[in-house]
Predicted model as a PDB file, atoms N, CA, C, CB and O in Angstrom, pLDDT in the B-factor column:
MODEL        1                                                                  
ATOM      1  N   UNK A   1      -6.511  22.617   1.979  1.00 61.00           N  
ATOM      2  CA  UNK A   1      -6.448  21.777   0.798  1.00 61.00           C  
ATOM      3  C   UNK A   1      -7.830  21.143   0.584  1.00 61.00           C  
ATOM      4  CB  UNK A   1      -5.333  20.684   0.942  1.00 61.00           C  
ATOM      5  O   UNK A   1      -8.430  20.418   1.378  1.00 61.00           O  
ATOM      6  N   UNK A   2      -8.192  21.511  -0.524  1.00 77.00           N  
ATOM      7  CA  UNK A   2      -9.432  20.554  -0.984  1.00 77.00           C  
ATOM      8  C   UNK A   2      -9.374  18.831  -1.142  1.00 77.00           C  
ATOM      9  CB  UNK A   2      -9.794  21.071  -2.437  1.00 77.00           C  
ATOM     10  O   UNK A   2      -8.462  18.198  -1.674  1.00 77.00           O  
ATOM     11  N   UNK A   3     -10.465  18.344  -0.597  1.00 70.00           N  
ATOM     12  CA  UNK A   3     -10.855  16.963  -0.467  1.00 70.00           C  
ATOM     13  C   UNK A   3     -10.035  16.836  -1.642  1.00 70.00           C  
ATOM     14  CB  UNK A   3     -12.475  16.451  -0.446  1.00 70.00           C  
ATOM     15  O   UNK A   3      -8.825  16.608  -1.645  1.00 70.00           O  
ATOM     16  N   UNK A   4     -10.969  17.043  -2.888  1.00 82.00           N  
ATOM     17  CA  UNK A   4     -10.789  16.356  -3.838  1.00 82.00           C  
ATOM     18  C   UNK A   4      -9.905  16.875  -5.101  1.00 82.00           C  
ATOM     19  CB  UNK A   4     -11.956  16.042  -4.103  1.00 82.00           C  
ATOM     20  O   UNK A   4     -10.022  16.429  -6.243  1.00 82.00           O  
ATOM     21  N   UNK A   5      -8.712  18.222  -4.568  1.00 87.00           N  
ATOM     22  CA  UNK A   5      -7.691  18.309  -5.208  1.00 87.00           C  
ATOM     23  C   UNK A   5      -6.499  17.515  -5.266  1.00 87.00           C  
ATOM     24  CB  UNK A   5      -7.457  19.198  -5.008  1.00 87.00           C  
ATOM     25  O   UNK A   5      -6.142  16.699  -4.416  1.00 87.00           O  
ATOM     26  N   UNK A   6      -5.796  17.870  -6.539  1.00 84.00           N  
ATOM     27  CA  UNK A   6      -5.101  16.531  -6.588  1.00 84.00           C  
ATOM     28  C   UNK A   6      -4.158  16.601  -6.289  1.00 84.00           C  
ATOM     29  CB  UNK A   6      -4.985  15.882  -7.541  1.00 84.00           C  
ATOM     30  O   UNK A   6      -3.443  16.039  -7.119  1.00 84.00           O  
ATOM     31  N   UNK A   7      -3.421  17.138  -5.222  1.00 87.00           N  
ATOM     32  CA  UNK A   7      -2.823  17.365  -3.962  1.00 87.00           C  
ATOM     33  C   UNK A   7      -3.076  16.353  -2.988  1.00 87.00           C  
ATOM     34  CB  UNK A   7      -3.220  18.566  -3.453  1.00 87.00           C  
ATOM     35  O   UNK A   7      -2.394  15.446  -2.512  1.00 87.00           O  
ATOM     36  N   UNK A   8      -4.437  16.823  -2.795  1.00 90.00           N  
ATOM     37  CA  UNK A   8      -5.058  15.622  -1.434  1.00 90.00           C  
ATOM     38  C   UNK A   8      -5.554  14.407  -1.976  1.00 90.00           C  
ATOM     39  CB  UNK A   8      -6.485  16.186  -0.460  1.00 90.00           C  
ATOM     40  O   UNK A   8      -5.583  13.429  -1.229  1.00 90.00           O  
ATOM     41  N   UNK A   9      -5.907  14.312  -3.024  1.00 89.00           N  
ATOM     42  CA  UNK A   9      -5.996  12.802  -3.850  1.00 89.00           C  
ATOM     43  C   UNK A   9      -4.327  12.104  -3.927  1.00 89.00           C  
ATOM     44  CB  UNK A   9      -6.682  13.130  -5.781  1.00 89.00           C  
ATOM     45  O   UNK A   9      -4.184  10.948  -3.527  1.00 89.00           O  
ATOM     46  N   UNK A  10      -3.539  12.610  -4.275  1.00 92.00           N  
ATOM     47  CA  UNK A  10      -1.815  12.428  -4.085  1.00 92.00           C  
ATOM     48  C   UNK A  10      -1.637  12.181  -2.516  1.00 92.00           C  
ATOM     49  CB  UNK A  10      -0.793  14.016  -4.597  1.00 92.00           C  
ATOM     50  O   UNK A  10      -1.569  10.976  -2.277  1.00 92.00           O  
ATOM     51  N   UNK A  11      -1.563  12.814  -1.628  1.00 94.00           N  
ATOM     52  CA  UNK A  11      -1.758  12.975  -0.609  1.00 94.00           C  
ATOM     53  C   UNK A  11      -2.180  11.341   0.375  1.00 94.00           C  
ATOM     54  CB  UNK A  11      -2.704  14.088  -0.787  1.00 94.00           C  
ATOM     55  O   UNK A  11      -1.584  10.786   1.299  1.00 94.00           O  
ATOM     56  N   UNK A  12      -3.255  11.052  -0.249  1.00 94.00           N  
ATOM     57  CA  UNK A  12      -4.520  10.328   0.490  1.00 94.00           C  
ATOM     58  C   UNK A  12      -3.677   8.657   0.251  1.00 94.00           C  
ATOM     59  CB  UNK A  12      -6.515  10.634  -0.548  1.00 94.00           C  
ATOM     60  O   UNK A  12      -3.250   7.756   0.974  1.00 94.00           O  
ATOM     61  N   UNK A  13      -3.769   8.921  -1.042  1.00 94.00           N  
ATOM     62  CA  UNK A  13      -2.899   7.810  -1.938  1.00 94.00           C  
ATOM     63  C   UNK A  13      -1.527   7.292  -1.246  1.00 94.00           C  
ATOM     64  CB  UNK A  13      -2.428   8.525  -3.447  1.00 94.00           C  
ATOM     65  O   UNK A  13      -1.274   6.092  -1.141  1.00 94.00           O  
ATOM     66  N   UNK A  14      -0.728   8.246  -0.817  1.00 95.00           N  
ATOM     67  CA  UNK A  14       0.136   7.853  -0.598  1.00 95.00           C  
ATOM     68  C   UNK A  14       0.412   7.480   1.046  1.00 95.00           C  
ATOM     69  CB  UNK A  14       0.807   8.623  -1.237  1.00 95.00           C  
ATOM     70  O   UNK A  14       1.340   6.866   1.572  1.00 95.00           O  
ATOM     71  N   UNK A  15      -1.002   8.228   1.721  1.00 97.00           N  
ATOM     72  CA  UNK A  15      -1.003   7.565   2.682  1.00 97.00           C  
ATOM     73  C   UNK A  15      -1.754   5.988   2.829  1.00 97.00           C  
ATOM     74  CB  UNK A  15      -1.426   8.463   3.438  1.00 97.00           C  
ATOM     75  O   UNK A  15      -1.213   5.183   3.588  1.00 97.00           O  
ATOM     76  N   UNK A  16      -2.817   5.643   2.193  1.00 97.00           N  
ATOM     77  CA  UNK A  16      -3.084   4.279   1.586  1.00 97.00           C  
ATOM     78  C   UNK A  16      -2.025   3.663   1.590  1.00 97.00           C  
ATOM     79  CB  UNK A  16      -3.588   4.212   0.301  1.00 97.00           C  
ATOM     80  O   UNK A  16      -1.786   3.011   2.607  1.00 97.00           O  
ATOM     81  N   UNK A  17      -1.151   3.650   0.612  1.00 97.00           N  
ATOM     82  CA  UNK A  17       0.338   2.652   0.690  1.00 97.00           C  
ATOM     83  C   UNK A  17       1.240   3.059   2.263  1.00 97.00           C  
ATOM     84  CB  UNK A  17       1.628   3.188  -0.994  1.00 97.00           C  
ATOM     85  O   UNK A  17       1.553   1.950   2.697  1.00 97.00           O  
ATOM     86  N   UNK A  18       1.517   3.623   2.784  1.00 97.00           N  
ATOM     87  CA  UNK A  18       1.988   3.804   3.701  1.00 97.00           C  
ATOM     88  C   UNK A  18       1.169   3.057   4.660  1.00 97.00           C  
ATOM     89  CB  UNK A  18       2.198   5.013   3.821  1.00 97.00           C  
ATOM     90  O   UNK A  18       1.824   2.251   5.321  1.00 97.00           O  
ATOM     91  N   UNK A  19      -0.119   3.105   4.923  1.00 98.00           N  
ATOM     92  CA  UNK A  19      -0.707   1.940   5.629  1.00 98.00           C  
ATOM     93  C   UNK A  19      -0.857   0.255   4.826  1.00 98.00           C  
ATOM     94  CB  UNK A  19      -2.198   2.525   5.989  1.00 98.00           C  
ATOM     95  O   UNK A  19      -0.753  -0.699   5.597  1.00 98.00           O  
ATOM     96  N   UNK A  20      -1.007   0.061   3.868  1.00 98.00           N  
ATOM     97  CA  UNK A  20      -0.686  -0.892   3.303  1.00 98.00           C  
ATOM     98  C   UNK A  20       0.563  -1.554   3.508  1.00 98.00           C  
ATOM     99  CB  UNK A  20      -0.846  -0.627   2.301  1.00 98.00           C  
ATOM    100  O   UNK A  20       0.419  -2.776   3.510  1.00 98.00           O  
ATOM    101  N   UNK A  21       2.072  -1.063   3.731  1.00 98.00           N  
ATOM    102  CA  UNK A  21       2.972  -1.841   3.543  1.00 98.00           C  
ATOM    103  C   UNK A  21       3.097  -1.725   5.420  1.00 98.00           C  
ATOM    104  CB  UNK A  21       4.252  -1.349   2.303  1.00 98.00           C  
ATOM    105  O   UNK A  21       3.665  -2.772   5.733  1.00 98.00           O  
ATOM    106  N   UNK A  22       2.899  -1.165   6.317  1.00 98.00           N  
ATOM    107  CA  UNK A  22       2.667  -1.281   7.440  1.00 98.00           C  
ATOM    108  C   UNK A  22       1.523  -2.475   7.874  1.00 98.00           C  
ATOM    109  CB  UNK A  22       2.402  -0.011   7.758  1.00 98.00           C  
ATOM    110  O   UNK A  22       1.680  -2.910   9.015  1.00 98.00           O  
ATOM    111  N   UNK A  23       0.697  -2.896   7.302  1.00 98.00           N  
ATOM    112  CA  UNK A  23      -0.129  -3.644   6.962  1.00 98.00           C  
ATOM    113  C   UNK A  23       0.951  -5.247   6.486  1.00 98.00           C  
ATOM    114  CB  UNK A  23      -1.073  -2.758   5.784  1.00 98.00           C  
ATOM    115  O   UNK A  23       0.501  -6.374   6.694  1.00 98.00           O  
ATOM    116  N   UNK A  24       1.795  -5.107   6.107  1.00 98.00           N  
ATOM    117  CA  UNK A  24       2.338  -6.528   5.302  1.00 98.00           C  
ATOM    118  C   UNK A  24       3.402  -6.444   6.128  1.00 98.00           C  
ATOM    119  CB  UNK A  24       2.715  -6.620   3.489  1.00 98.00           C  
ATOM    120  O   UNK A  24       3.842  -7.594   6.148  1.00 98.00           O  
ATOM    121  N   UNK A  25       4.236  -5.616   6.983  1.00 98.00           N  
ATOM    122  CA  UNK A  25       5.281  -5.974   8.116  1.00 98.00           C  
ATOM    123  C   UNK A  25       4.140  -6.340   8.824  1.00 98.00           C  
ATOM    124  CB  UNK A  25       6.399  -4.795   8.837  1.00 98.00           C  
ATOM    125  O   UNK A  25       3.842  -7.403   8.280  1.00 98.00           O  
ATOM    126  N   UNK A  26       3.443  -6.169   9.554  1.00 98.00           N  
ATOM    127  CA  UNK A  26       2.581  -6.341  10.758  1.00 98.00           C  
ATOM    128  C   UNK A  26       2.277  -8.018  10.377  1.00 98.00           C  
ATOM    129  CB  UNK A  26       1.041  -5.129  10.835  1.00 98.00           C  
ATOM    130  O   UNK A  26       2.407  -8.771  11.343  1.00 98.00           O  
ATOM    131  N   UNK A  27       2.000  -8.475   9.443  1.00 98.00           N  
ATOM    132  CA  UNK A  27       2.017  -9.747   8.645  1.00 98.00           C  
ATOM    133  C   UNK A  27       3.234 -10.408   8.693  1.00 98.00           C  
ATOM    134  CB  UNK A  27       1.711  -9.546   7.271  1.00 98.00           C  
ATOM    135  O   UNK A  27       3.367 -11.524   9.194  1.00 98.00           O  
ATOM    136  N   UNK A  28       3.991  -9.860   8.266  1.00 98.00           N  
ATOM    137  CA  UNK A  28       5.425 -10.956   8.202  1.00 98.00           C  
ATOM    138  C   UNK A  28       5.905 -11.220   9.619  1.00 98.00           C  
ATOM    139  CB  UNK A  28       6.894 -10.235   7.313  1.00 98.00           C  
ATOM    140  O   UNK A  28       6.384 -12.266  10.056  1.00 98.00           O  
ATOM    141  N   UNK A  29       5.643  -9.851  10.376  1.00 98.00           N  
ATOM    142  CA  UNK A  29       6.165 -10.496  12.034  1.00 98.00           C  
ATOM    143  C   UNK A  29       4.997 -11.226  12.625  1.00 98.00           C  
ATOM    144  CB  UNK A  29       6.610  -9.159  13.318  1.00 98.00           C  
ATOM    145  O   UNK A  29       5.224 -11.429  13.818  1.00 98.00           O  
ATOM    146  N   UNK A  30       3.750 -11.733  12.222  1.00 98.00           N  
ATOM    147  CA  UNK A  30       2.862 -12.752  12.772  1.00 98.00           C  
ATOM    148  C   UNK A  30       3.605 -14.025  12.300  1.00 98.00           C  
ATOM    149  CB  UNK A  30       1.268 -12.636  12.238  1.00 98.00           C  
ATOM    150  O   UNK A  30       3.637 -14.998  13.054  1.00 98.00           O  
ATOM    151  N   UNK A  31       4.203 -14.065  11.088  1.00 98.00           N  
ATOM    152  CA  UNK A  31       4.596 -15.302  10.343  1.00 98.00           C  
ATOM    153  C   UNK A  31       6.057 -15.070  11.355  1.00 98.00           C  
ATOM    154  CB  UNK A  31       4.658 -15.264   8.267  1.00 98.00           C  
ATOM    155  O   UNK A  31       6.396 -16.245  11.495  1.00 98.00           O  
ATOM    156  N   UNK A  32       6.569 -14.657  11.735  1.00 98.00           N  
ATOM    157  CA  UNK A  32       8.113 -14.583  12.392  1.00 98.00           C  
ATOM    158  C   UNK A  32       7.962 -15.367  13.539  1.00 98.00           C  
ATOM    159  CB  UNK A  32       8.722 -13.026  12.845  1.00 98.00           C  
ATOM    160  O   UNK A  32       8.609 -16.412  13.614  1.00 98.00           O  
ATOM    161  N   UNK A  33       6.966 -14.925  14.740  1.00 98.00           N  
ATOM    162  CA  UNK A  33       6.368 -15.236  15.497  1.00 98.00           C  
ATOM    163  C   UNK A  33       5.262 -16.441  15.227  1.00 98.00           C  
ATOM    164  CB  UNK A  33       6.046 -14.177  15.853  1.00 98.00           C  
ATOM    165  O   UNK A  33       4.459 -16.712  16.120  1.00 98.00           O  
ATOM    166  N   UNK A  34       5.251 -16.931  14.362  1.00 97.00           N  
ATOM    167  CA  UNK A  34       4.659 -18.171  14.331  1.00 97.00           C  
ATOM    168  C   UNK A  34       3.274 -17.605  14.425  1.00 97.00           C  
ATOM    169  CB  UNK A  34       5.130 -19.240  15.459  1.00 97.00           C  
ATOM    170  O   UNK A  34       2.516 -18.542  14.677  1.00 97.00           O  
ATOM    171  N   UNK A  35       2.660 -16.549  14.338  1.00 98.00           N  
ATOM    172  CA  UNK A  35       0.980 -16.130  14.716  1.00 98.00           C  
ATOM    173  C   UNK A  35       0.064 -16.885  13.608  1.00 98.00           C  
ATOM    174  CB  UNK A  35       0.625 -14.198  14.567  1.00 98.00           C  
ATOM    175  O   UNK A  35      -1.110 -17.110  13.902  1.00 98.00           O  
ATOM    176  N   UNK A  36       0.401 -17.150  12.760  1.00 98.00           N  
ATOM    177  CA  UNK A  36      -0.244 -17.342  11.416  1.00 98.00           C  
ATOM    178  C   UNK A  36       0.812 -18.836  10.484  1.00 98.00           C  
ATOM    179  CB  UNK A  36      -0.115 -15.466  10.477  1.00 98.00           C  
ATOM    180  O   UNK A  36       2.036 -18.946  10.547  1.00 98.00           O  
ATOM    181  N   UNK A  37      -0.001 -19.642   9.822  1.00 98.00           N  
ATOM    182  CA  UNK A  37       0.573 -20.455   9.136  1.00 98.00           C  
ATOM    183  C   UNK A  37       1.412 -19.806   8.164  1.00 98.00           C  
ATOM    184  CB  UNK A  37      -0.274 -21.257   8.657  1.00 98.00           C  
ATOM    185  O   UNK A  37       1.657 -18.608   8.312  1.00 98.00           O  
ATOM    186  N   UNK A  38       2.049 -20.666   6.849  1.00 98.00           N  
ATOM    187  CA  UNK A  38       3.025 -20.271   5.973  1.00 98.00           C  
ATOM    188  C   UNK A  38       1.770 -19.917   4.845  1.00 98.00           C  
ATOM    189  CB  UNK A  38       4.337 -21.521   5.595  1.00 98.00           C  
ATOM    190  O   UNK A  38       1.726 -18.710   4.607  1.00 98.00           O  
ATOM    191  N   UNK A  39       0.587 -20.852   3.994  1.00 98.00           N  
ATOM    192  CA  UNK A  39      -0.259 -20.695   3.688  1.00 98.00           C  
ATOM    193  C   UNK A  39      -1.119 -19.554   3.439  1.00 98.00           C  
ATOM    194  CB  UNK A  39      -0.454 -21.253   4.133  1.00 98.00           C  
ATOM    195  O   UNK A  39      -1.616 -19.183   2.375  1.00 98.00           O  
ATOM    196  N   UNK A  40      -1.233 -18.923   4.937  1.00 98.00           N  
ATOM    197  CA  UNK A  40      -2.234 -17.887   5.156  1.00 98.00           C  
ATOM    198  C   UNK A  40      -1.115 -16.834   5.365  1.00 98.00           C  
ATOM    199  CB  UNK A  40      -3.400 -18.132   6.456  1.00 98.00           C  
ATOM    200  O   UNK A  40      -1.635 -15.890   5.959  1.00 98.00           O  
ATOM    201  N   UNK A  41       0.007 -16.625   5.168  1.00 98.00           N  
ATOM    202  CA  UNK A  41       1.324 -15.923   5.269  1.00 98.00           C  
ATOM    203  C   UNK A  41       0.962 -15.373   3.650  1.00 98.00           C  
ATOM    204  CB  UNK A  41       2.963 -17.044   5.631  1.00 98.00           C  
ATOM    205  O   UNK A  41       0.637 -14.231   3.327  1.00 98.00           O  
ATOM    206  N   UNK A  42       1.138 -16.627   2.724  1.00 98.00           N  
ATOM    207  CA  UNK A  42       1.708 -16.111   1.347  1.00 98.00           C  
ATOM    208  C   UNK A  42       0.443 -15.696   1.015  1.00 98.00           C  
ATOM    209  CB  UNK A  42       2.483 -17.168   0.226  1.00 98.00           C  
ATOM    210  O   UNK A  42       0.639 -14.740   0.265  1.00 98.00           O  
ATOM    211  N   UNK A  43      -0.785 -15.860   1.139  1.00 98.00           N  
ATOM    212  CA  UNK A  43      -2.191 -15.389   0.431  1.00 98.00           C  
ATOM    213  C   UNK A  43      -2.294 -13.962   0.808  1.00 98.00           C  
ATOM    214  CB  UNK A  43      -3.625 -16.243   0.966  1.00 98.00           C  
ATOM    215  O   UNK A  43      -2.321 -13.246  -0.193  1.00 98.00           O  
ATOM    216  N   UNK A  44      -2.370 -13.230   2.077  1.00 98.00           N  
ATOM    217  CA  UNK A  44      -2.540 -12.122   2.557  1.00 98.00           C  
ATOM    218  C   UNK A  44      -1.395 -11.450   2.163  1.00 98.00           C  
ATOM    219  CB  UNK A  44      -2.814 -12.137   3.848  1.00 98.00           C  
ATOM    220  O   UNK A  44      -1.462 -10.299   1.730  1.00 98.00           O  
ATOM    221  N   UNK A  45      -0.004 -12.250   2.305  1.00 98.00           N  
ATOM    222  CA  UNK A  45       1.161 -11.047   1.560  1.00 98.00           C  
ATOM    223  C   UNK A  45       1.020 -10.931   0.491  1.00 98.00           C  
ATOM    224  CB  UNK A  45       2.598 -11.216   1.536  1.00 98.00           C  
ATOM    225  O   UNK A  45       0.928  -9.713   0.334  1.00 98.00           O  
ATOM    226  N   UNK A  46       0.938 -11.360  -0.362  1.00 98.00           N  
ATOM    227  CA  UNK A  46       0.462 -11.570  -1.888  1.00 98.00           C  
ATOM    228  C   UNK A  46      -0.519 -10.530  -2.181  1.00 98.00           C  
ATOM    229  CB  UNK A  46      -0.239 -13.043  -2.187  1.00 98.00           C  
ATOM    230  O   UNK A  46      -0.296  -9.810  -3.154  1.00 98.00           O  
ATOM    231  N   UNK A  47      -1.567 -10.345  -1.488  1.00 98.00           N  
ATOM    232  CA  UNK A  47      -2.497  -9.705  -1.870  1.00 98.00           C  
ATOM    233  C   UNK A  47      -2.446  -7.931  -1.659  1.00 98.00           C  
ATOM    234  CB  UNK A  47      -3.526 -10.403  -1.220  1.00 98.00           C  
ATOM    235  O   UNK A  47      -2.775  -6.931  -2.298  1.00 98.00           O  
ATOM    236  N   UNK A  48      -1.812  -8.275  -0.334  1.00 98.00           N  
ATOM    237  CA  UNK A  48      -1.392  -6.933   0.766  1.00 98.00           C  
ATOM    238  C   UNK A  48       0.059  -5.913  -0.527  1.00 98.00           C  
ATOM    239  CB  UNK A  48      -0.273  -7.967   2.976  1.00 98.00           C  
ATOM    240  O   UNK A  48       0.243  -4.718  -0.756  1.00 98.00           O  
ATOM    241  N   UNK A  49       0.605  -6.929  -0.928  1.00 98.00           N  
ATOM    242  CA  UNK A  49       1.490  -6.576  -1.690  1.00 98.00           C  
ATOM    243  C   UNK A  49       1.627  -6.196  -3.372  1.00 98.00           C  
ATOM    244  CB  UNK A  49       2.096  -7.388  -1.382  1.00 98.00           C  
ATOM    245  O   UNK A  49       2.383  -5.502  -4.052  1.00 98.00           O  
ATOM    246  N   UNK A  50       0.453  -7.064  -3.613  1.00 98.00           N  
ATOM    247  CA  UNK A  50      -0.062  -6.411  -4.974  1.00 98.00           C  
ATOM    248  C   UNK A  50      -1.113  -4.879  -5.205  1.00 98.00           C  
ATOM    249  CB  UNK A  50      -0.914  -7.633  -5.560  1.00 98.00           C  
ATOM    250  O   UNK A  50      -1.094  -3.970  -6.036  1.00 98.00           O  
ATOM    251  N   UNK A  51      -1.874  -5.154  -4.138  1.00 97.00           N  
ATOM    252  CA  UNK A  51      -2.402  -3.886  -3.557  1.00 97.00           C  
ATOM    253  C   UNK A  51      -1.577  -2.632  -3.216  1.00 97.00           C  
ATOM    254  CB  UNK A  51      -2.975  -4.228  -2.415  1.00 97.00           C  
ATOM    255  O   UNK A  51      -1.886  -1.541  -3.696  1.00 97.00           O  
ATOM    256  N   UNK A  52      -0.389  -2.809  -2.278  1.00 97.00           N  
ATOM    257  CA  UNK A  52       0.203  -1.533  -2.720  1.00 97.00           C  
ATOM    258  C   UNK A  52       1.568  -1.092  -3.652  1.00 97.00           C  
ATOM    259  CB  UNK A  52       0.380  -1.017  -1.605  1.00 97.00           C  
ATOM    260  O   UNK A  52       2.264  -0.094  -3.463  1.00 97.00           O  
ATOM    261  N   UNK A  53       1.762  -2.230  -4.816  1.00 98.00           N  
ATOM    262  CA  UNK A  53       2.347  -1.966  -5.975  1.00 98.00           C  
ATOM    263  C   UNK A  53       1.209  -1.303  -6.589  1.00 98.00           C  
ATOM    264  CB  UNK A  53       2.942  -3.152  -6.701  1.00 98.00           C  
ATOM    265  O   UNK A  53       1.600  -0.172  -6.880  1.00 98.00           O  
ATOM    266  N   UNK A  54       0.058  -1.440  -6.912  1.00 97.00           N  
ATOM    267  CA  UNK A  54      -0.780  -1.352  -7.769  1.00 97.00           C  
ATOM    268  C   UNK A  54      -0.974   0.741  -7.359  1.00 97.00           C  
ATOM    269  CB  UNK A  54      -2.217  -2.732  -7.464  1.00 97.00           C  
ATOM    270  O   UNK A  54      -0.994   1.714  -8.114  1.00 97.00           O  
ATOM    271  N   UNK A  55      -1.056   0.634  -6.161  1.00 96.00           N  
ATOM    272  CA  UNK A  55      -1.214   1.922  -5.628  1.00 96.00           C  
ATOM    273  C   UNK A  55      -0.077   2.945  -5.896  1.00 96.00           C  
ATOM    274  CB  UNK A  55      -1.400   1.771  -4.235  1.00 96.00           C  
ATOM    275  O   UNK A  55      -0.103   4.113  -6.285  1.00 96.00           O  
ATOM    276  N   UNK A  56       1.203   1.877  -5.461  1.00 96.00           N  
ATOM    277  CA  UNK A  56       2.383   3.262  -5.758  1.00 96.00           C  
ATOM    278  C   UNK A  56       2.324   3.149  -7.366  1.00 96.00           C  
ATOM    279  CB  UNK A  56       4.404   2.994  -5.027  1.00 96.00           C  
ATOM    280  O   UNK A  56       2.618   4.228  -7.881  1.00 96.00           O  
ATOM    281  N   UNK A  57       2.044   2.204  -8.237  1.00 96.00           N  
ATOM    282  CA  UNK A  57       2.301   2.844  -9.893  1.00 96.00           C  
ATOM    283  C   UNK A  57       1.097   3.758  -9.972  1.00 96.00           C  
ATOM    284  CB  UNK A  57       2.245   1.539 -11.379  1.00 96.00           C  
ATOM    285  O   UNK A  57       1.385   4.670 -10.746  1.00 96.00           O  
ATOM    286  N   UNK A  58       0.209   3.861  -9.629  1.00 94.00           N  
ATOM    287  CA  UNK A  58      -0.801   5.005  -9.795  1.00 94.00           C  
ATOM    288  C   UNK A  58       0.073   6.236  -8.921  1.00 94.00           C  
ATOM    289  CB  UNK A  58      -2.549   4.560  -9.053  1.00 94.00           C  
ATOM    290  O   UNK A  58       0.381   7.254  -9.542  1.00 94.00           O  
ATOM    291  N   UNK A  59       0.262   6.168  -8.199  1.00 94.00           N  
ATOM    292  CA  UNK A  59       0.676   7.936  -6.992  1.00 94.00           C  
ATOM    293  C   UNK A  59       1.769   8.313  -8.393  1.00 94.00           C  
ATOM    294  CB  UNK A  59       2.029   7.629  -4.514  1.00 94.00           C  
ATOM    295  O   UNK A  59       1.649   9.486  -8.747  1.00 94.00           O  
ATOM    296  N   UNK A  60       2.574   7.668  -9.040  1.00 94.00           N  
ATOM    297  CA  UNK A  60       3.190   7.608 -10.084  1.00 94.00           C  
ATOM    298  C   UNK A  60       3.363   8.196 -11.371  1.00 94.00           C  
ATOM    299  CB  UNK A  60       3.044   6.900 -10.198  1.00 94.00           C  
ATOM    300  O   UNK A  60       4.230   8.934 -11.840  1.00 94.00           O  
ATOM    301  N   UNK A  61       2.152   7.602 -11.898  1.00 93.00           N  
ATOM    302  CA  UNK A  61       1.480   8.277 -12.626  1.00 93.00           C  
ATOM    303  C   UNK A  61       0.912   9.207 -12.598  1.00 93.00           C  
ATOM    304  CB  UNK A  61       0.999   7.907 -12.914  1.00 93.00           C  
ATOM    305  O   UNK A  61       0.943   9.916 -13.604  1.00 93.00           O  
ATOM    306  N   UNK A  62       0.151   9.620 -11.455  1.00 90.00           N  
ATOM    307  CA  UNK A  62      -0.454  10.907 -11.053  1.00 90.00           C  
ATOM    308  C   UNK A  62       0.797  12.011 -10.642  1.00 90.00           C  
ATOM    309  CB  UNK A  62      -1.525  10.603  -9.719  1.00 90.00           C  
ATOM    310  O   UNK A  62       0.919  13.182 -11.001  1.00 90.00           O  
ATOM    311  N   UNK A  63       1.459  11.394  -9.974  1.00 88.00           N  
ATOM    312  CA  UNK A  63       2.559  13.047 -10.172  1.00 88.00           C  
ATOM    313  C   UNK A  63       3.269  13.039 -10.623  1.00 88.00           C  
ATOM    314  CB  UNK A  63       3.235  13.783  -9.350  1.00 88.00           C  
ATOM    315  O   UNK A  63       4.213  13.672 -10.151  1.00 88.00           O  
ATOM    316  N   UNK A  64       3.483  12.244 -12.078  1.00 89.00           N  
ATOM    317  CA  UNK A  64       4.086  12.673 -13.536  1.00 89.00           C  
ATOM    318  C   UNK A  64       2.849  13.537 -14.364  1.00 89.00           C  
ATOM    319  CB  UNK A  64       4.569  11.107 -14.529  1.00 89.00           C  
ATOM    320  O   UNK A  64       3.013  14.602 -14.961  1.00 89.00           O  
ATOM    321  N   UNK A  65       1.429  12.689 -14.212  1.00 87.00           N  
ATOM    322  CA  UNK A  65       0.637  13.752 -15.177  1.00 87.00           C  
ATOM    323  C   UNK A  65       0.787  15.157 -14.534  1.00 87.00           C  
ATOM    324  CB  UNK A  65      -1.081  13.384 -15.332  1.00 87.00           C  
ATOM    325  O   UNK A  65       0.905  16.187 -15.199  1.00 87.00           O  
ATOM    326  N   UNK A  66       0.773  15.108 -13.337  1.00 73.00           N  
ATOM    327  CA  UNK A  66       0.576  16.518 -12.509  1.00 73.00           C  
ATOM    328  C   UNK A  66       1.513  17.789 -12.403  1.00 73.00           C  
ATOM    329  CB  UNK A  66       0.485  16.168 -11.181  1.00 73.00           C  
ATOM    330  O   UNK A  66       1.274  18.976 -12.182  1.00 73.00           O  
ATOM    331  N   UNK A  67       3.010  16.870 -12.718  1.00 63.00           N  
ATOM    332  CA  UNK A  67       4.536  17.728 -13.168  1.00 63.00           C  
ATOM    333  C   UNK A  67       4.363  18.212 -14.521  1.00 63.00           C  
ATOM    334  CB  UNK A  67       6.046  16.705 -13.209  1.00 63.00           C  
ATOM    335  O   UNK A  67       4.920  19.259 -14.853  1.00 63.00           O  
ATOM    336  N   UNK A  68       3.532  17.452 -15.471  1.00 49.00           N  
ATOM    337  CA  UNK A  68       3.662  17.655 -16.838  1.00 49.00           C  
ATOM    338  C   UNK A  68       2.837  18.412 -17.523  1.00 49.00           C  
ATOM    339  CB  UNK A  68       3.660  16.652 -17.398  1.00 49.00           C  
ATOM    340  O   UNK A  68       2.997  18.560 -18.735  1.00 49.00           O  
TER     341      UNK A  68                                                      
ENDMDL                                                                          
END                                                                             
């Protein structure tokens, strides 16, 4: 598969969010465990979490343009 077919751009993407929301459990069990304040809880989930909404409506879009 080519780097930059859009297979492996689909591909890449969807592993991005797959580390991203692994990324925001790994977060919520610091906040479970008390590792981290409530504060620094909601800023990083917030962010961690808009980041990979933002990602899955693109993988989205890309394999509707790509079906169509």
């Amino acid at each position: 598969m080519k780097f930059h077919s859009p297979a492996s751009i689909l591909y890449r993407l969807h592993e991005t969010m797959n580390k991203t929301e692994e990324e925001s459990e790994a977060l919520h069990r610091q906040l479970l465990h008390r590792e981290i304040d409530l504060g620094t809880f909601v800023h990083k989930y917030k962010e961690l979490r808009n980041t990979y909404h933002r990602r899955a409506l693109i993988h989205l879009a890309a394999k509707a343009s790509s079906i169509g």
